[in-house]
N, CA, C and O of each residue as an XYZ file, in Angstrom:
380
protein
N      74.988    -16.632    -60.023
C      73.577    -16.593    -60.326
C      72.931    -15.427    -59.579
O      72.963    -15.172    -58.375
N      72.153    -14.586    -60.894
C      71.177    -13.576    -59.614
C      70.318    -14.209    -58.593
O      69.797    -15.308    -58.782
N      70.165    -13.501    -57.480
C      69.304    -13.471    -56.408
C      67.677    -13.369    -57.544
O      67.762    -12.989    -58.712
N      66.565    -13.712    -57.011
C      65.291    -13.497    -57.389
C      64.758    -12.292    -56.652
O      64.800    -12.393    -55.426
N      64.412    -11.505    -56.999
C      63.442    -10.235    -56.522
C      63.306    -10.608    -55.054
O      62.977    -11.729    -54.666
N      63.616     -9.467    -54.193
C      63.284    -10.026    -53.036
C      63.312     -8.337    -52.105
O      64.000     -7.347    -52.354
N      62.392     -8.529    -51.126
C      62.963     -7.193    -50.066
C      63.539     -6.940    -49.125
O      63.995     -7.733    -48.301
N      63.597     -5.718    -49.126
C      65.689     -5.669    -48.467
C      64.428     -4.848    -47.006
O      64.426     -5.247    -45.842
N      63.575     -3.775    -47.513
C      63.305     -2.876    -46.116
C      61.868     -3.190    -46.256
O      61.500     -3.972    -47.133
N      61.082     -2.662    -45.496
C      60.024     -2.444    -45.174
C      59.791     -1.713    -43.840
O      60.509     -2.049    -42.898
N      58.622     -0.496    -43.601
C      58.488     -0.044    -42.426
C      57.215      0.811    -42.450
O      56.829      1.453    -43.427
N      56.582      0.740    -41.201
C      55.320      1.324    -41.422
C      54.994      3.245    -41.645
O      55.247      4.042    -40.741
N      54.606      3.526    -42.550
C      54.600      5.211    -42.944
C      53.758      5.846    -41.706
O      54.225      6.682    -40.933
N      52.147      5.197    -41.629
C      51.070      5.138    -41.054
C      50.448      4.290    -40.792
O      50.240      3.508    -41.719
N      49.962      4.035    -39.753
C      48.897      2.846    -39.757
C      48.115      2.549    -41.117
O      47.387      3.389    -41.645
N      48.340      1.255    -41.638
C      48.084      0.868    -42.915
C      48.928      0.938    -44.208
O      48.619      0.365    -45.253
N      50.016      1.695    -44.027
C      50.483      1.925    -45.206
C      51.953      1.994    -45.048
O      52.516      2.675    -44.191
N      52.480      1.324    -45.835
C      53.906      0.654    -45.836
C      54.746      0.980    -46.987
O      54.297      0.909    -48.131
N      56.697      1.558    -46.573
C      57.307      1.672    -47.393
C      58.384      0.806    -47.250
O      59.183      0.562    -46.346
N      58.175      0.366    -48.491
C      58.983     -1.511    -49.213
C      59.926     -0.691    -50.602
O      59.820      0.069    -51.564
N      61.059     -1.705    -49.648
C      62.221     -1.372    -50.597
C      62.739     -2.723    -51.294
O      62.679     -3.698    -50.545
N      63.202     -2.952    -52.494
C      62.914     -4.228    -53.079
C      64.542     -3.918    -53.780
O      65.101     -2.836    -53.957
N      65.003     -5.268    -54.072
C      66.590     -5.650    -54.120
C      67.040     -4.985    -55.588
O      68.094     -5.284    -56.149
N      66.301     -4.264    -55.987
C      66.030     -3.894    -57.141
C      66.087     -2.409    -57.268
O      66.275     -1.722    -58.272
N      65.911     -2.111    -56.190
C      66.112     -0.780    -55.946
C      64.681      0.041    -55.884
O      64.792      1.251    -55.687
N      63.597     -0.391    -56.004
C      62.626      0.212    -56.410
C      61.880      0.597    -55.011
O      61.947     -0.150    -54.035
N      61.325      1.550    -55.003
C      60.554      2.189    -53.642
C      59.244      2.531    -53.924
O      58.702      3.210    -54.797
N      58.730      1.654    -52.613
C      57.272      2.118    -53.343
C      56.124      2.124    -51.620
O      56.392      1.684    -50.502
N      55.158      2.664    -52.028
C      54.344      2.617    -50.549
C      53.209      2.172    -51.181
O      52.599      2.523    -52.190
N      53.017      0.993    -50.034
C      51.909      0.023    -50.269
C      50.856      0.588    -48.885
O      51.068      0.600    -47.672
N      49.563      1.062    -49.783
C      48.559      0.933    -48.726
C      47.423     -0.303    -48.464
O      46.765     -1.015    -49.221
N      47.506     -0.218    -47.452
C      46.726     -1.755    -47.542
C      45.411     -1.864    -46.272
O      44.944     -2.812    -45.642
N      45.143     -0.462    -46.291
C      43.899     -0.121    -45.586
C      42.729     -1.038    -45.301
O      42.332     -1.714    -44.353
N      42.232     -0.677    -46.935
C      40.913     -1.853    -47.392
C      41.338     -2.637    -46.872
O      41.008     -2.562    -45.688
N      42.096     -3.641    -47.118
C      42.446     -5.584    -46.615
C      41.980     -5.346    -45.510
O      40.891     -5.872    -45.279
N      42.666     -4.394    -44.308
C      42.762     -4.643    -43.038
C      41.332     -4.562    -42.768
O      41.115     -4.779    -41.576
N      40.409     -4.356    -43.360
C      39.238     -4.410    -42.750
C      38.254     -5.412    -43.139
O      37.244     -5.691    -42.493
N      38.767     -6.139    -44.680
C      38.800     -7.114    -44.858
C      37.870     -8.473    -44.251
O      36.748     -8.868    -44.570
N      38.709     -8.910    -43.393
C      38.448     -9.825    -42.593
C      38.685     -9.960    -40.959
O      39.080     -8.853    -40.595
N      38.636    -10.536    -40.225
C      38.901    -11.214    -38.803
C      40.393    -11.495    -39.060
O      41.110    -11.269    -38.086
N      40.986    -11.925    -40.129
C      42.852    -12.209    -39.887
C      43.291    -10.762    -39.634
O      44.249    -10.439    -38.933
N      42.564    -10.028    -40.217
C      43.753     -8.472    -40.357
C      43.403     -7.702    -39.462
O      43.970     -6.611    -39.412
N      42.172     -8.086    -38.294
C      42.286     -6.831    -37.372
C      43.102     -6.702    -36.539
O      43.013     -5.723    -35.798
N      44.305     -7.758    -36.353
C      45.371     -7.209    -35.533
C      46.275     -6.216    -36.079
O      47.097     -5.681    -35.335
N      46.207     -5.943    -37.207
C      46.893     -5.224    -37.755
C      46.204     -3.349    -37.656
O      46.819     -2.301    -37.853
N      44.693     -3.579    -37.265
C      44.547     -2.280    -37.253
C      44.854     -1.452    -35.651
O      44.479     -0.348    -35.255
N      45.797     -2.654    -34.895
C      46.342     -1.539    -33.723
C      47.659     -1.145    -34.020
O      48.657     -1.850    -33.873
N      47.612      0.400    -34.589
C      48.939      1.004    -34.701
C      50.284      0.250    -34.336
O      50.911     -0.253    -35.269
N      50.825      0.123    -32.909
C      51.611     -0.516    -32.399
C      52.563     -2.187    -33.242
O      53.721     -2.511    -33.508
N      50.991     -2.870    -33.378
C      51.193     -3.734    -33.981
C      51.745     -3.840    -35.540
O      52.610     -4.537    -36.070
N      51.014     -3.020    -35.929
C      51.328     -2.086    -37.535
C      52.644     -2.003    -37.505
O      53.298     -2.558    -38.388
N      53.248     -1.309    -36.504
C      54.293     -0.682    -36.604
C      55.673     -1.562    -36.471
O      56.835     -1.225    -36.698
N      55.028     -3.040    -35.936
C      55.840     -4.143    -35.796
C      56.279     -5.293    -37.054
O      56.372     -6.492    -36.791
N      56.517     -4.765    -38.380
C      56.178     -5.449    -39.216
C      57.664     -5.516    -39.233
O      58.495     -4.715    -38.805
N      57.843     -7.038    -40.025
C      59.014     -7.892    -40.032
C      59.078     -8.272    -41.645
O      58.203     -8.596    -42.448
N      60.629     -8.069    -41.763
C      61.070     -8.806    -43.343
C      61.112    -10.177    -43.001
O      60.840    -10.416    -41.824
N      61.411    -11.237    -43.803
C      61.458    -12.713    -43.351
C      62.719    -12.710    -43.733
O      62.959    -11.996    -44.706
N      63.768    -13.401    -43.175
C      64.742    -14.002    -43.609
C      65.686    -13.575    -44.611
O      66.809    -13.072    -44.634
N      64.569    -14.071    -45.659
C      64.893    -14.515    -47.385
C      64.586    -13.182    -47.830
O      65.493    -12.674    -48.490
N      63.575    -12.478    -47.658
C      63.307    -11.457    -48.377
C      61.616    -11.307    -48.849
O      60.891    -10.333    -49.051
N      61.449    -12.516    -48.897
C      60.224    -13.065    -49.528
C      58.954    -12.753    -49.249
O      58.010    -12.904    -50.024
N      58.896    -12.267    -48.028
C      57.816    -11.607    -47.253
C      57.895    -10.616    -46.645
O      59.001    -10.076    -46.660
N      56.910    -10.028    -45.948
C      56.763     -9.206    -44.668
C      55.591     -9.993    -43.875
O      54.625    -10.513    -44.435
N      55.807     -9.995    -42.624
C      55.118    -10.734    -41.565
C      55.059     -9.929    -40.369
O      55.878     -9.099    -39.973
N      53.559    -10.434    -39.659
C      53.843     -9.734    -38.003
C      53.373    -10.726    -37.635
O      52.761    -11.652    -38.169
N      54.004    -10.256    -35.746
C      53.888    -11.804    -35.271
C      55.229    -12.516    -35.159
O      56.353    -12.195    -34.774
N      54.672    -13.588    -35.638
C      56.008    -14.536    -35.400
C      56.381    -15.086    -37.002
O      55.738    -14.982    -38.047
N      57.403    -15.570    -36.773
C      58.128    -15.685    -38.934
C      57.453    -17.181    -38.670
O      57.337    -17.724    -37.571
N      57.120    -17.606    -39.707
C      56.631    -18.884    -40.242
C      55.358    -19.393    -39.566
O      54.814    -20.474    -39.790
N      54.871    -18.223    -38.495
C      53.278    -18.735    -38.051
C      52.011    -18.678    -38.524
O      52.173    -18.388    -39.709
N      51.061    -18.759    -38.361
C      50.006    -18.346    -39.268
C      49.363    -16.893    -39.184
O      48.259    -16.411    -39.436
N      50.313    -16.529    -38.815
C      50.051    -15.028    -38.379
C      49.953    -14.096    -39.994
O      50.391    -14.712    -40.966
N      49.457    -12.825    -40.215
C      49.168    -11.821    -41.116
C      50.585    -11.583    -41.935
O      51.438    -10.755    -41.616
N      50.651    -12.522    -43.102
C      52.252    -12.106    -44.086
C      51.685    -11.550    -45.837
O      50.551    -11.789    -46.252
N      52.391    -11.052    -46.374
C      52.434    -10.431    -48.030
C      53.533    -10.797    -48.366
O      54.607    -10.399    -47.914
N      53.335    -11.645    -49.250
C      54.829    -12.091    -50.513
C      55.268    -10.675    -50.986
O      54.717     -9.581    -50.858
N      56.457    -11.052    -51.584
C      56.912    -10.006    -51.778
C      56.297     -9.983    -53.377
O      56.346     -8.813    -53.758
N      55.819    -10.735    -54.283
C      55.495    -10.097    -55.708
C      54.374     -9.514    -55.351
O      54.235     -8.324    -55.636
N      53.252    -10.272    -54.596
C      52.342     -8.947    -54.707
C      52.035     -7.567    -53.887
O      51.158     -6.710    -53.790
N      53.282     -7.892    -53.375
C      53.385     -6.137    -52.501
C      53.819     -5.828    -53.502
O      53.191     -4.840    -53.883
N      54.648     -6.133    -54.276
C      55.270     -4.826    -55.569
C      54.112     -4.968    -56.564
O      53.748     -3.902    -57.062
N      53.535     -5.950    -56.909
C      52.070     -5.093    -57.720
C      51.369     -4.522    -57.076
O      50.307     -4.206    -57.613
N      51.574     -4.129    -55.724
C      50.177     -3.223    -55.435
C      50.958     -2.008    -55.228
O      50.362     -0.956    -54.998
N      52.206     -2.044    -55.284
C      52.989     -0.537    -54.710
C      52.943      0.011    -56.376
O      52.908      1.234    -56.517
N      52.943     -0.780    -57.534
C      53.107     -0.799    -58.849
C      51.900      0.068    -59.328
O      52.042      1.181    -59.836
N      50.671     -0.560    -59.115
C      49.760     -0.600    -59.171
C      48.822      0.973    -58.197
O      47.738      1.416    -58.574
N      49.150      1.201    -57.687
C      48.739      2.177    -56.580
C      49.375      3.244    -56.657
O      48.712      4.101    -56.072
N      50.795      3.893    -57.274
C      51.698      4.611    -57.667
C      50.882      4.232    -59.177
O      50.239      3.317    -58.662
N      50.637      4.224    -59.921
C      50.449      4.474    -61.491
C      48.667      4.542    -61.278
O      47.916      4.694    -62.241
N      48.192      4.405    -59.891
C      46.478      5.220    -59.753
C      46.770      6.679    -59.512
O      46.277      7.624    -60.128
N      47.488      6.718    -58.700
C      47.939      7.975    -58.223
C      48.680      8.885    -58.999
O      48.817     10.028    -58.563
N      49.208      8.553    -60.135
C      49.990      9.725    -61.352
C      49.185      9.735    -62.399
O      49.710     10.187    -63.416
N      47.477      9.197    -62.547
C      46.406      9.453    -63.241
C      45.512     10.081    -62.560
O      44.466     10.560    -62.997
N      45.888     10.092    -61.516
C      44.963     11.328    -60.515
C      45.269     12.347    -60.373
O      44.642     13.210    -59.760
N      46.329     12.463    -60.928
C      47.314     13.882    -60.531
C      47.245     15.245    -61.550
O      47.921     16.242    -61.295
């Protein structure tokens, strides 16, 4: 049986913006600027350092910082690939 979509890498480019590699082969950089300013959950994420500490889960299924399964700042993995999807096809109509 196939595996379900899942990610293999992830790592921070820049503060805010992330390159996710998916079991699928597909590469894509997710910026995720806006969110982080968002709310009170994501300002730990706007200290570089912390940024730079981002974690795959396990399974594949996420990216998390912090600690795995806490209530700490995580992205499933489908909608990091619609926004890497999504953000790559803004950017080749801008071009």
């Amino acid at each position: 049986m196939k595996r379900p979509l899942h990610i293999l890498t992830a790592e921070a480019v820049i503060p805010g913006v992330l390159k996710v590699v998916w079991s699928d082969g597909y590469e894509g950089i997710v910026d995720i600027r806006g969110l982080m300013k968002a709310g009170p959950v994501f300002k730990p994420l706007q200290d570089a350092d912390y940024f730079r500490s981002v974690k795959v889960d396990a399974f594949g299924h996420s990216i998390y910082w912090g600690e795995e399964y806490a209530e700490d700042v995580d992205f499933g993995c489908d909608r990091l690939r619609e926004m890497a999807e999504d953000q790559a096809a803004l950017l080749a109509k801008a071009s």
